[in-house]
PAZAPA-4460 file (N, C-alpha, C; in steps of 0.05 Angstrom, whole numbers, plus 32768, in hexadecimal, padded with zeros to 4 digits):
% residues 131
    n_x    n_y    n_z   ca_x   ca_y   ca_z    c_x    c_y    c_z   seq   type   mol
   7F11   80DF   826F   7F11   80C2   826C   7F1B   80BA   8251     1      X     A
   7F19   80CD   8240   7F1F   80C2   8222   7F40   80CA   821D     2      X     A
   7F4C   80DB   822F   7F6B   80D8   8235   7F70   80C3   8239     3      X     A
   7F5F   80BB   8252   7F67   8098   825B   7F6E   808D   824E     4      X     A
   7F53   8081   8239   7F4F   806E   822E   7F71   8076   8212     5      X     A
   7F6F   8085   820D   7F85   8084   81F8   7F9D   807F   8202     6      X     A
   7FAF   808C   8224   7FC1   808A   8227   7FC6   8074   823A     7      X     A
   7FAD   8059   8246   7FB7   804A   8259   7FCD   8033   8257     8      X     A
   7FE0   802F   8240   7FEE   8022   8241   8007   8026   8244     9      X     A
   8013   8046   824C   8026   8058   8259   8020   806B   825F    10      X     A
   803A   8075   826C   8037   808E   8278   802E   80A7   8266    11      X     A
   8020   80BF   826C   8021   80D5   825D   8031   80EE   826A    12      X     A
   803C   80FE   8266   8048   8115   8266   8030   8132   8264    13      X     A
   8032   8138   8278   8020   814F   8285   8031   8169   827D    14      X     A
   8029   817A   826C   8036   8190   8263   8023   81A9   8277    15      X     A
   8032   81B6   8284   8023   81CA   8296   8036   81E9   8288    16      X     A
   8025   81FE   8286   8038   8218   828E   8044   8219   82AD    17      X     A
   8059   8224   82A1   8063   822E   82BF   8075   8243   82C1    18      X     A
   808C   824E   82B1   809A   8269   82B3   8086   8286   82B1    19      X     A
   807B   8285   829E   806C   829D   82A1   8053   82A1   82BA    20      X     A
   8048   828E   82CA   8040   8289   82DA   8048   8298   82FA    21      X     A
   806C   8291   82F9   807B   8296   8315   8086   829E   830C    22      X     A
   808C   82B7   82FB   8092   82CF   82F7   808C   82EC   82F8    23      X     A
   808E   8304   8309   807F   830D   830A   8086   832A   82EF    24      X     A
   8082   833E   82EE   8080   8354   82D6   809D   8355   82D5    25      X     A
   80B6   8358   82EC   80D2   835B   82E4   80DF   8345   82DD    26      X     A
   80D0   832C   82D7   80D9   8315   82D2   80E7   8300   82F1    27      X     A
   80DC   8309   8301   80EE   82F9   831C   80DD   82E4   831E    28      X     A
   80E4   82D5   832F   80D8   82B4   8330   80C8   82C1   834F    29      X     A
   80B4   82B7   8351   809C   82B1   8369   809C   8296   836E    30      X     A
   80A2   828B   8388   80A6   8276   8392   808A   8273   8395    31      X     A
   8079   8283   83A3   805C   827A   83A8   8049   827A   838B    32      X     A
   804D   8286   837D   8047   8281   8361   8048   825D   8354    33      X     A
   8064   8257   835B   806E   8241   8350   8065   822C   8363    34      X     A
   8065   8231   837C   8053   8221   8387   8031   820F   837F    35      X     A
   8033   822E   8372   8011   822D   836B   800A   821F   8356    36      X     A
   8022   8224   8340   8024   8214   832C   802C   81FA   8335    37      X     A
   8039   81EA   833D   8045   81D2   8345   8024   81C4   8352    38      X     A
   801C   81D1   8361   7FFC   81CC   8368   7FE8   81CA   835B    39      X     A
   7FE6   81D8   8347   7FDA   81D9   8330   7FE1   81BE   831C    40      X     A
   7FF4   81B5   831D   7FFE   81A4   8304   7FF5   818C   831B    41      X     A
   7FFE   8183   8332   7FFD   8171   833E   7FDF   8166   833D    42      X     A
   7FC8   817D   8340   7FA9   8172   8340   7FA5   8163   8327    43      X     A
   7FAC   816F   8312   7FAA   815D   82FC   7FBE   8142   82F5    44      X     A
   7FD3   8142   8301   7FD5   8123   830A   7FCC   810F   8317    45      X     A
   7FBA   8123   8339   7FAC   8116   833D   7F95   810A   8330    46      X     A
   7F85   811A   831F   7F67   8113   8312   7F76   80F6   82FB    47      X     A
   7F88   80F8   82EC   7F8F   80E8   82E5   7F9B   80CD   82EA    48      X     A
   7FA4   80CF   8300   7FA7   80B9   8319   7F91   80B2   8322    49      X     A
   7F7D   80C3   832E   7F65   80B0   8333   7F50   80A0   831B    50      X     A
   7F5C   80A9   8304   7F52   809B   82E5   7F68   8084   82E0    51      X     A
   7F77   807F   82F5   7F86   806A   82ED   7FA3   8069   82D5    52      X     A
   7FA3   808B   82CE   7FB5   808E   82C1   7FD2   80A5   82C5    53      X     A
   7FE8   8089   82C7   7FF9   809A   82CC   8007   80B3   82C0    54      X     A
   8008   80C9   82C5   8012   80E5   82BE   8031   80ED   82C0    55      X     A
   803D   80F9   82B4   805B   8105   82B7   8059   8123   82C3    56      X     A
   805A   812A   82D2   8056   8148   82D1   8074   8159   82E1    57      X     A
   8083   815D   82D0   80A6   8166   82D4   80A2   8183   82E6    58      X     A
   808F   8195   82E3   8084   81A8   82F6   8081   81A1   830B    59      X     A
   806B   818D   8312   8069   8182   8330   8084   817A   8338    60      X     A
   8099   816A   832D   80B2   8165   833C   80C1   8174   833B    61      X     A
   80C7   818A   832B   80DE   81AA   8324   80D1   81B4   8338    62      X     A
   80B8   81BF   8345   80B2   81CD   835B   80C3   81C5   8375    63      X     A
   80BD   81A9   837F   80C4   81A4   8390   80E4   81A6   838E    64      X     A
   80F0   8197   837F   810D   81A3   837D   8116   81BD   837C    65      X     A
   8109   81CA   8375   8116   81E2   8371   810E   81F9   838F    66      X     A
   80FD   81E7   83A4   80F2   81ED   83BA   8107   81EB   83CC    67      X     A
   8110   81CB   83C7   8130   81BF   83D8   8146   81C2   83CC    68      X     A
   814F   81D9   83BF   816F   81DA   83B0   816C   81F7   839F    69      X     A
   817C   8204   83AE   8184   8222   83AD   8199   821E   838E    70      X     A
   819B   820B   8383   81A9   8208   8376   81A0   8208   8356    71      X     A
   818B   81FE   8354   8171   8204   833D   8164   821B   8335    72      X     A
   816A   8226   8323   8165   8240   8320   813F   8235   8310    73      X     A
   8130   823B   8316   810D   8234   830A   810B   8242   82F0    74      X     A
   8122   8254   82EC   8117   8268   82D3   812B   825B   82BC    75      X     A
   8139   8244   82C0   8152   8242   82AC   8148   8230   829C    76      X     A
   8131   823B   8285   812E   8224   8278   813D   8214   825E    77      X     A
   8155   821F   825D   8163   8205   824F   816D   81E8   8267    78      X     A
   816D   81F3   827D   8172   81E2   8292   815D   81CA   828B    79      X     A
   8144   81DE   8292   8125   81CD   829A   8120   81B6   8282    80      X     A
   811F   81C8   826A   811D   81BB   824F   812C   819D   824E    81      X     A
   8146   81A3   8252   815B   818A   8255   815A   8172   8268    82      X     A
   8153   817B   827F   8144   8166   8291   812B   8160   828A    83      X     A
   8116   816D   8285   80F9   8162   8279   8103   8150   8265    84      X     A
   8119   814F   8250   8113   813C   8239   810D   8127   8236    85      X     A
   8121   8116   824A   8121   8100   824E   8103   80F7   824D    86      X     A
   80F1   8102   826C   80CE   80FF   826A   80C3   8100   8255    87      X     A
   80C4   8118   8248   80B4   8114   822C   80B4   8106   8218    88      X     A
   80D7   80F9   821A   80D7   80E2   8207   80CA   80CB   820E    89      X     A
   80CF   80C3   8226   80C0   80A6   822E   80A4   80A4   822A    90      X     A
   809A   80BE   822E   807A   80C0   822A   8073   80B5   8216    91      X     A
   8057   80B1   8217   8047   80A9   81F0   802F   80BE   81F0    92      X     A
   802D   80CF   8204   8021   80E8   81FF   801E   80FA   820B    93      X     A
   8019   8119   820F   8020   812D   8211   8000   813E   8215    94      X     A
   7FF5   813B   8230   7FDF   8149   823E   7FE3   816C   8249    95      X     A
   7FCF   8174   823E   7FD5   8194   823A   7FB2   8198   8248    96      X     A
   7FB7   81A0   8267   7FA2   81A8   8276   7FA0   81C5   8271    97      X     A
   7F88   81CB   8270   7F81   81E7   8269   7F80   81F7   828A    98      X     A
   7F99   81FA   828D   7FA1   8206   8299   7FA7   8229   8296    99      X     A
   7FA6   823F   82A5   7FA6   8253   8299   7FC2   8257   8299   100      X     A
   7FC6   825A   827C   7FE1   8267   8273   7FF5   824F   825D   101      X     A
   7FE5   8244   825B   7FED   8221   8242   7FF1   822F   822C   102      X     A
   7FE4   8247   8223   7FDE   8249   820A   7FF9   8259   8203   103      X     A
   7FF8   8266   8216   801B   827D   8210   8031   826C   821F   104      X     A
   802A   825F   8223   8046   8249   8239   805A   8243   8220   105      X     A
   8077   824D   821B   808A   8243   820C   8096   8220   8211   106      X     A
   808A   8222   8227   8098   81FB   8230   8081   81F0   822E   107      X     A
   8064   81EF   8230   8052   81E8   8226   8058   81E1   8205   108      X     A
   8057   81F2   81F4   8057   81F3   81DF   8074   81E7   81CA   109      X     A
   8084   81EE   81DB   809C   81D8   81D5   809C   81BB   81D6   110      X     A
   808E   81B3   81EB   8081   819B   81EE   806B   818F   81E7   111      X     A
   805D   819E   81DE   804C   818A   81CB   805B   8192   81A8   112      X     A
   8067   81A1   81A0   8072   81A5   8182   807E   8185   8183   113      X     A
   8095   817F   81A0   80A3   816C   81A0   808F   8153   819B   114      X     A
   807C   8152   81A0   8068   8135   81AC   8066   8130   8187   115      X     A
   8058   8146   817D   8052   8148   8166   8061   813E   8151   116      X     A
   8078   8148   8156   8090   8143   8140   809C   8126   814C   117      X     A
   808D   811B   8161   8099   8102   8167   807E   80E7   8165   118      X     A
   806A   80F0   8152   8056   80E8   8152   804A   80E0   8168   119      X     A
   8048   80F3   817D   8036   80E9   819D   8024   80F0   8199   120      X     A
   800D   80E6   81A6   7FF0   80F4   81AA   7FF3   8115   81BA   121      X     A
   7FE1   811C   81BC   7FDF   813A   81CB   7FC3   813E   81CD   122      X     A
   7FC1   813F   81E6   7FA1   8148   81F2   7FA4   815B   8202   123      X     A
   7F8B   816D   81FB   7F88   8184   820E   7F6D   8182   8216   124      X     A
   7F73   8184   822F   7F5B   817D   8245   7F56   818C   8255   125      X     A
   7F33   819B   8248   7F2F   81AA   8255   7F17   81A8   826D   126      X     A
   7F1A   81B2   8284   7F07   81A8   8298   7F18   81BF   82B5   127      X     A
   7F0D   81B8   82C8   7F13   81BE   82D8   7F2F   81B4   82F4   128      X     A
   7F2F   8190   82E9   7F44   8189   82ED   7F3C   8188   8310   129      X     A
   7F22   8178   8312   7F12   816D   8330   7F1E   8153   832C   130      X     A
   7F28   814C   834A   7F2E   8135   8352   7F15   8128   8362   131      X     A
***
């Protein structure tokens, strides 16, 4: 609630891990992995949607694209980085669910350095992420 209260007058930007996630030890992408993650990121849009606050979460929509188009490679993150920017700029802050694997996530952590150096807020919210 105290996310809320700080971010209800825009959108926030939902930073999730996700490569090291749907990857497995030889480095290949797991579609059901990435599923899992895309699922994972989506509940906490939901909990934040039912708090009345709208979320960005570029995982939840890169899953599904990259579900419909053989053409998206999921592991190309100068690709991902370059399309996420745009989101992260519009944001005015930068939600970091304690999700397992935030802490070693390189696009996690890229994204909040960015929030930081762009004076955004950054919250890490930890809970279970019940709708």
């Amino acid at each position: 609630d105290e996310v809320v209260e700080h971010c209800a007058a825009s959108a926030a930007y939902l930073a999730t891990p996700y490569t090291r996630l749907v990857t497995d030890r030889d480095g290949n992408w797991d579609p059901v992995a990435s599923d899992e993650a895309g699922q994972l990121a989506a509940r906490w849009c939901a909990v934040f949607a039912a708090r009345g606050q709208t979320v960005i979460s570029p995982i939840v929509q890169a899953v599904e694209m990259v579900n419909q188009s053989s053409r998206l490679d999921p592991l190309d993150a100068d690709f991902w980085m370059h399309w996420c920017a745009p989101m992260l700029r519009d944001c005015q802050a930068v939600i970091v669910p304690d999700i397992p694997g935030w802490r070693t996530s390189r696009g996690v952590w890229s994204e909040v350095c960015y929030a930081l150096g762009h004076n955004c807020r950054v919250f890490l919210v930890v809970g279970e992420g019940d709708v």
